[in-house]
C-alpha positions in Angstrom: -8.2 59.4 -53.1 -9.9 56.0 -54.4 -9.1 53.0 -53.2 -6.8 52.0 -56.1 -5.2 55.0 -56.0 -4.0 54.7 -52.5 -3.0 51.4 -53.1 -0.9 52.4 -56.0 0.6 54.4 -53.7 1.4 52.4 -50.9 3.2 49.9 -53.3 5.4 53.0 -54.6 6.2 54.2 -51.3 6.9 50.3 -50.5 8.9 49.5 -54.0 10.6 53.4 -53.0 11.9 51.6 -49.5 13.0 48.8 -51.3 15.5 50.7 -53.7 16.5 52.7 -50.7 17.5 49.8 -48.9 19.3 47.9 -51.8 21.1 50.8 -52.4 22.1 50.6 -49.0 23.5 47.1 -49.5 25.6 48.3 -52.7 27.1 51.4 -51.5 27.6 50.3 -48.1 29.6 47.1 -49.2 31.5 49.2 -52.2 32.3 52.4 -50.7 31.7 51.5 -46.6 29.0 53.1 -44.2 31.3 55.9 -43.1 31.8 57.4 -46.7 28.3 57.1 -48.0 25.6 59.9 -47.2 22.4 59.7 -47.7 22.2 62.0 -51.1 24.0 59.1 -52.4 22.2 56.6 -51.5 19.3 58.3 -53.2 20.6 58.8 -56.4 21.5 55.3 -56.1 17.6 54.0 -55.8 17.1 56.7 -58.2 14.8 58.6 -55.7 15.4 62.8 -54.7 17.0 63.3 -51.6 13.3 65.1 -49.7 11.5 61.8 -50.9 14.6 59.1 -49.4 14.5 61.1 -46.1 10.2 61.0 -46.3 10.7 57.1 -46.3 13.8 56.4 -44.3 15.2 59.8 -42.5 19.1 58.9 -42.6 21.3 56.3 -43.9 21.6 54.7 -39.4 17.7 54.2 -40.9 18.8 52.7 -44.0 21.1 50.0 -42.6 18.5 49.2 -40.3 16.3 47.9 -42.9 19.0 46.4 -44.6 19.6 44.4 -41.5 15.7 43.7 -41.3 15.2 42.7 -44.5 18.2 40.3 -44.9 17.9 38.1 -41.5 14.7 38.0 -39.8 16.2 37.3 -36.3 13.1 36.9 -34.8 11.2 35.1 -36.6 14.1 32.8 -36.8 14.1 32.1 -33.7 10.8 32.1 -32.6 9.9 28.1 -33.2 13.5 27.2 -30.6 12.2 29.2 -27.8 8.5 27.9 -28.5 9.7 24.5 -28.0 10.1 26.2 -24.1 12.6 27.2 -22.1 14.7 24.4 -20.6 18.3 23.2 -20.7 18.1 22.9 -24.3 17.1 26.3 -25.2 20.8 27.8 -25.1 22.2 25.2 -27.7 18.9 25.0 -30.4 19.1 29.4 -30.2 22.5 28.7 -30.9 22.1 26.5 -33.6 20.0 28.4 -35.5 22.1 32.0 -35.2 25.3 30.1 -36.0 23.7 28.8 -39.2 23.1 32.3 -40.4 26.6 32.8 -40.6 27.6 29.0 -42.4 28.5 30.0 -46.2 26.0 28.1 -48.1 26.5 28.9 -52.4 27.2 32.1 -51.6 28.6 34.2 -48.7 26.9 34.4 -45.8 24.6 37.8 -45.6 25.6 38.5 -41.9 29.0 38.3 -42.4 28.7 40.8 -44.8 26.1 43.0 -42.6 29.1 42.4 -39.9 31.9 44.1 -42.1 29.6 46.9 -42.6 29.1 47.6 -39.7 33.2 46.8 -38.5 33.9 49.7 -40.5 32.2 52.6 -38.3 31.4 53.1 -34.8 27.5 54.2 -35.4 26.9 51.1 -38.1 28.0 48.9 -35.1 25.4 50.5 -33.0 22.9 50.1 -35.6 23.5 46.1 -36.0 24.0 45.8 -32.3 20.9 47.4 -31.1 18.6 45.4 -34.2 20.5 41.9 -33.1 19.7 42.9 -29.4 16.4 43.8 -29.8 15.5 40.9 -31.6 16.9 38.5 -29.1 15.5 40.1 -25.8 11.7 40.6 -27.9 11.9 36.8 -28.3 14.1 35.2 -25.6 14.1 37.7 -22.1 10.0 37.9 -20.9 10.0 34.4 -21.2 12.8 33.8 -19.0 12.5 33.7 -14.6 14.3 36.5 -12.7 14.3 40.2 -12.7 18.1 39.8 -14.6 16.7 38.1 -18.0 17.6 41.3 -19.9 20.8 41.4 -18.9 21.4 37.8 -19.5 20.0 37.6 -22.8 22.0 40.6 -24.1 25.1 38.6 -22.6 24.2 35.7 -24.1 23.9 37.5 -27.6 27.0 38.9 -26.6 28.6 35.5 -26.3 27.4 34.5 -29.8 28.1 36.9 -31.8 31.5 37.1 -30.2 32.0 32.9 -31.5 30.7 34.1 -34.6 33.2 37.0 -35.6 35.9 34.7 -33.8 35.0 32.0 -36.5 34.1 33.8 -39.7 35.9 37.2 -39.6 38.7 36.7 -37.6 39.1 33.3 -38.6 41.3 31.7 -35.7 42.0 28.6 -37.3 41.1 26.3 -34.0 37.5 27.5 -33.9 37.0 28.0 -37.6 37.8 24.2 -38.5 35.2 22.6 -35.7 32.0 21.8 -37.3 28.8 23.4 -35.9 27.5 20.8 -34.0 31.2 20.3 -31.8 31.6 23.8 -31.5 27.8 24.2 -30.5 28.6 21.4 -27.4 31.8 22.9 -26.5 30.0 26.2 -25.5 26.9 25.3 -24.2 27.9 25.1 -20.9 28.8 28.5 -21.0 26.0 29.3 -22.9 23.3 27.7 -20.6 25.2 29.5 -17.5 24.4 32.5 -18.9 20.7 32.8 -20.7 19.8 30.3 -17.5 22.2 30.8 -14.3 22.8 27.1 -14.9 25.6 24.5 -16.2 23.0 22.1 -16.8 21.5 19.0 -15.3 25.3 17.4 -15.0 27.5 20.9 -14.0 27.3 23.3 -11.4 25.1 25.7 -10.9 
């Protein structure tokens, strides 16, 4: 194989994920994750069934690139926890996941990776464990004591719990606070959590 030729190839192969994935994204908003299979989603990206599997081996695969491809947790959040981890950290890692969710022109992608995955037991999985995963690769090494995993998972916990309170559930006393009061109403909590501590002015 020449040079050109295997780069010809690795852009198919790479164009091939890409259809997979968007048809993902259609099917699993029209039709819901439970009643989509992965034949389906392959005639949908217009690929045969052998080839989908050869690039992404079942549609738990499939929503996991979705959710890659449409919010880059980590690299998100990788400039608040550079900035070190101090009292702050909590409320600028909050900042920036609750933006994700804020409705700009159109409707916010998680909110729709978030009723995806509402609608079946293993699509929750899938988003949990890629939200997780993100977090701790980012947030949990850099944190002291031998509990930072478990605190930062609790901490995402936390988060996306505000999150689906606000946007899917939409209780009407959370919804209505702008992101900034809702962000300092929290933090306490919030620092408690990723940090054992309420801060420089609460209780440890």
């Amino acid at each position: 194989m020449t040079v050109t030729s295997a780069v010809d190839a690795t852009e198919a192969r790479v164009e091939a994920t890409q259809a997979l994935v968007s048809a993902g994204r259609t099917l699993f908003t029209r039709k819901g994750y439970r009643q989509t299979d992965l034949a389906e989603l392959a005639e949908e990206a217009g690929l045969g069934l052998t080839q989908a599997r050869e690039l992404l081996p079942d549609k738990a695969a499939v929503l996991g690139a979705l959710i890659e491809r449409t919010v880059k947790v980590a690299g998100l959040l990788r400039p608040a926890v550079a900035e070190g981890v101090d009292e702050d950290l909590p409320a600028r890692l909050a900042r920036i996941y609750l933006a994700l969710w804020e409705p700009c022109e159109e409707e916010s992608p998680l909110v729709e990776l978030y009723r995806i995955a509402l609608s079946d037991a293993e699509a929750s999985r899938v988003l949990r464990g890629r939200m997780a995963e993100a977090l701790n690769a980012m947030v949990d090494h850099e944190l002291p004591g031998e509990d930072a995993e478990v605190r930062t998972a609790l901490f995402g916990a936390q988060l996306g719990g505000v999150a689906l309170v606000r946007h899917l559930i939409g209780v009407r006393a959370v919804s209505a606070l702008d992101v900034e009061t809702l962000i300092a109403t929290i933090a306490p909590g919030l620092r408690r959590t990723l940090l054992g501590t309420e801060g420089a002015d609460g209780v440890a």
